[in-house]
C-alpha positions as CSV (number, residue, x, y, z in Angstrom):
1,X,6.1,56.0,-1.3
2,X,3.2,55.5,-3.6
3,X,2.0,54.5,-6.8
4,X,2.7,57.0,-9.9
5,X,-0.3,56.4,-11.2
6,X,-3.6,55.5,-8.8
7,X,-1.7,56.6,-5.4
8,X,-2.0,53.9,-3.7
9,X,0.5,52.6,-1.1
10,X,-0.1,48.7,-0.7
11,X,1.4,46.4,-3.0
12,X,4.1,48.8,-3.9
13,X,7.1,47.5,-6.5
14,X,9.8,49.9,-8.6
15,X,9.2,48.6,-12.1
16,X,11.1,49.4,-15.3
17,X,8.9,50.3,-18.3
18,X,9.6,49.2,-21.7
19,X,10.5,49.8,-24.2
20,X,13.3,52.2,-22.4
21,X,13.4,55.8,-23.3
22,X,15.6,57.4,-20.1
23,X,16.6,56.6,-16.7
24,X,13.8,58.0,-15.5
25,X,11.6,55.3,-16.8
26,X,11.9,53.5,-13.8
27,X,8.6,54.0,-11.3
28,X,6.5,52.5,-8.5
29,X,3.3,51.5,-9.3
30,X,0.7,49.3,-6.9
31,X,-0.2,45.6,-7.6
32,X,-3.3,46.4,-9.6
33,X,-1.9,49.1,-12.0
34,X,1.0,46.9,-12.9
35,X,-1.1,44.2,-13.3
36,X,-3.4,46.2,-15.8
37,X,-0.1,47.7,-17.6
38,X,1.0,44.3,-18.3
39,X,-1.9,42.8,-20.0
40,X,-4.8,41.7,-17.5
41,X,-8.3,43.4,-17.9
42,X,-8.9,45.8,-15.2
43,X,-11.5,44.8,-12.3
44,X,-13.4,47.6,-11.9
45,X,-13.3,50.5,-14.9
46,X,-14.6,52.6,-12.0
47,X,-11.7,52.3,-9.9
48,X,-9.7,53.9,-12.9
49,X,-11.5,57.3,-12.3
50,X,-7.7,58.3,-11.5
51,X,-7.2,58.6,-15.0
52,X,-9.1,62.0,-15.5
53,X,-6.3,63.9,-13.7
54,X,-3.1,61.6,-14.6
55,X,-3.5,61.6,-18.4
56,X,-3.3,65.6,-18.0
57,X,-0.1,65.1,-16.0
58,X,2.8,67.3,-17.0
59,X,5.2,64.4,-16.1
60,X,6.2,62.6,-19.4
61,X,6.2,58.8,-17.6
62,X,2.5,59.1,-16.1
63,X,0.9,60.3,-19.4
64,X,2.3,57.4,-21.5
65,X,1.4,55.0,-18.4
66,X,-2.2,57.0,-18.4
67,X,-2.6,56.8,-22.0
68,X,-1.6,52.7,-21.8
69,X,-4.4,52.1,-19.0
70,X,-6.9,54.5,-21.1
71,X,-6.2,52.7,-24.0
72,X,-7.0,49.1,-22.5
73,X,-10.2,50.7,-21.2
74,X,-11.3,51.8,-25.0
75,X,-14.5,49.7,-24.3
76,X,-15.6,52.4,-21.8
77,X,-17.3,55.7,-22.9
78,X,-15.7,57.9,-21.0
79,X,-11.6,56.1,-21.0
80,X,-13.0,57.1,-25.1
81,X,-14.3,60.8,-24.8
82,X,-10.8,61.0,-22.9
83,X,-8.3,59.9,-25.2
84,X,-10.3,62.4,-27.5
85,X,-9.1,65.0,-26.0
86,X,-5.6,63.9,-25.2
87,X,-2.6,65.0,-27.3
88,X,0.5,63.2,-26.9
89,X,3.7,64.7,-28.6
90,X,4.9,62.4,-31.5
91,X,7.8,60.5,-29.3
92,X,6.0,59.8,-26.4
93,X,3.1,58.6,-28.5
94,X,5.3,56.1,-30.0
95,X,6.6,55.5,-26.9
96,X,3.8,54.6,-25.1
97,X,2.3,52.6,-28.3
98,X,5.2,50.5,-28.4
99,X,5.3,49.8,-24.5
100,X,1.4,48.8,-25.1
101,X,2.3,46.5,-28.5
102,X,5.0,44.6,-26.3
103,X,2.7,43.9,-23.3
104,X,0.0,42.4,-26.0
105,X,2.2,40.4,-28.0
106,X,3.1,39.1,-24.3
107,X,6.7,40.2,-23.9
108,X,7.7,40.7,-20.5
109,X,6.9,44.6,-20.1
110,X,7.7,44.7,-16.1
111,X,11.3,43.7,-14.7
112,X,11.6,42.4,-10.6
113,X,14.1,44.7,-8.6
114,X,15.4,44.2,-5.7
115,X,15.4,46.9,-2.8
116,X,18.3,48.4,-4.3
117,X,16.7,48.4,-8.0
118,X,19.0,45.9,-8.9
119,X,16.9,43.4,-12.1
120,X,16.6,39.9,-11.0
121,X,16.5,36.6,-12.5
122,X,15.3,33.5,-12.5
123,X,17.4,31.3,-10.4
124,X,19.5,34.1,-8.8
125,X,20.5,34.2,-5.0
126,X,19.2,37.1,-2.7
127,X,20.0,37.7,0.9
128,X,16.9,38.9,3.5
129,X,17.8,42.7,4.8
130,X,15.5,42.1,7.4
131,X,14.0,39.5,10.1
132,X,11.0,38.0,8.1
133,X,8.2,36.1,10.2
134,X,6.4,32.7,7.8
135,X,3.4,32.6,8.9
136,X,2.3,29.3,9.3
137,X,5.8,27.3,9.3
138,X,6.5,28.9,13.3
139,X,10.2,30.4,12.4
140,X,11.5,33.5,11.6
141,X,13.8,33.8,8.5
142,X,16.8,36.0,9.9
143,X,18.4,38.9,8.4
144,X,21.3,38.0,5.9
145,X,19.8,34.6,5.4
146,X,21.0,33.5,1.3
147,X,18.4,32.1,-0.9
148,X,19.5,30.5,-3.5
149,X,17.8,29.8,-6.9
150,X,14.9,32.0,-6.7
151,X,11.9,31.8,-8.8
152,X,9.9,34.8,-10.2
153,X,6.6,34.7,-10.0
154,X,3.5,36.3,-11.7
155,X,3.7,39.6,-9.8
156,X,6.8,41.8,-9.8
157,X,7.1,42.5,-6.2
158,X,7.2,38.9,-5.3
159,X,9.2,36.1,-5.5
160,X,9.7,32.1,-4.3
161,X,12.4,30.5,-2.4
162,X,13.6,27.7,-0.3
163,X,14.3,28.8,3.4
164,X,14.6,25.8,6.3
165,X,13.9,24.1,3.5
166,X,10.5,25.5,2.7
167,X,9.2,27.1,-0.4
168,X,8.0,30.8,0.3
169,X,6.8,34.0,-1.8
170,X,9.0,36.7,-0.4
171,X,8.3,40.7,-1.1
172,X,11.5,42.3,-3.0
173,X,11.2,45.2,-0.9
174,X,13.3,42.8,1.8
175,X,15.5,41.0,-0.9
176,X,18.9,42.3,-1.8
177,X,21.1,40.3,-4.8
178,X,23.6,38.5,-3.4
């Protein structure tokens, strides 16, 4: 598995895009693209060099995410001299405008899934699907252990819990809804 957009395969989560348009809107995208979809400025414009081929993509879903990232990057020459050229079809312009409007008036533009893609919430219980080591506390948090009363965090593959009474960021990818 790998990110839609940049290709990357660390930090990987499955992220629903909004405003909906189709089942289909539902993608994996790496740590540093979600985090740029949903309102932070990118690091390094250089690392978006990605963009040149994705905005040309014939998938619906990775031009409007292209065109989001492109648009964020208007400050750069060449993100500018890009979106020149593009033509988006009227729908998935407005599409792809609105998603961009939501994430700067601050509206939550990214949902957390778990490994099943099933939305979670604050305070809902999740059971581990696999042996998890915490570093640092010396104990292993066992398969079908419950947590109860989660807390979502700031990235969308992560959340906190209480296991052995401890408070841990655990990665959705092992997190099922109970």
């Amino acid at each position: 598995m790998t990110c839609l957009l940049c290709a990357s395969t660390a930090d990987l989560a499955q992220v629903t895009l909004e405003p909906r348009r189709t089942p289909a809107d539902e993608v994996t995208l790496c740590d540093g693209c979600r985090s740029h979809l949903s309102g932070a400025a990118l690091r390094d414009a250089a690392a978006a060099a990605f963009l040149r081929d994705t905005i040309w993509s014939t998938d619906e879903v990775t031009q409007a995410l292209s065109w989001r990232m492109l648009t964020r990057l208007s400050g750069e020459a060449w993100a500018t001299e890009l979106l020149e050229q593009v033509w988006l079809d009227e729908g998935l312009a407005a599409w792809a405008a609105a998603g961009l409007a939501a994430a700067a008036a601050g509206d939550d533009v990214l949902v957390v899934r778990d490994s099943n893609g099933t939305p979670l919430v604050e305070g809902d219980a999740v059971t581990l699907i696999k042996d998890l080591e915490v570093k640092g506390a010396g104990f292993t948090a066992k398969r079908g252990t419950l947590v109860k009363g989660i807390h979502l965090t700031d990235e969308a593959g992560m959340v906190e819990g209480r296991v052995n009474g401890i408070t841990i960021v655990l990665k959705t990818q092992f997190l099922k809804k109970a």
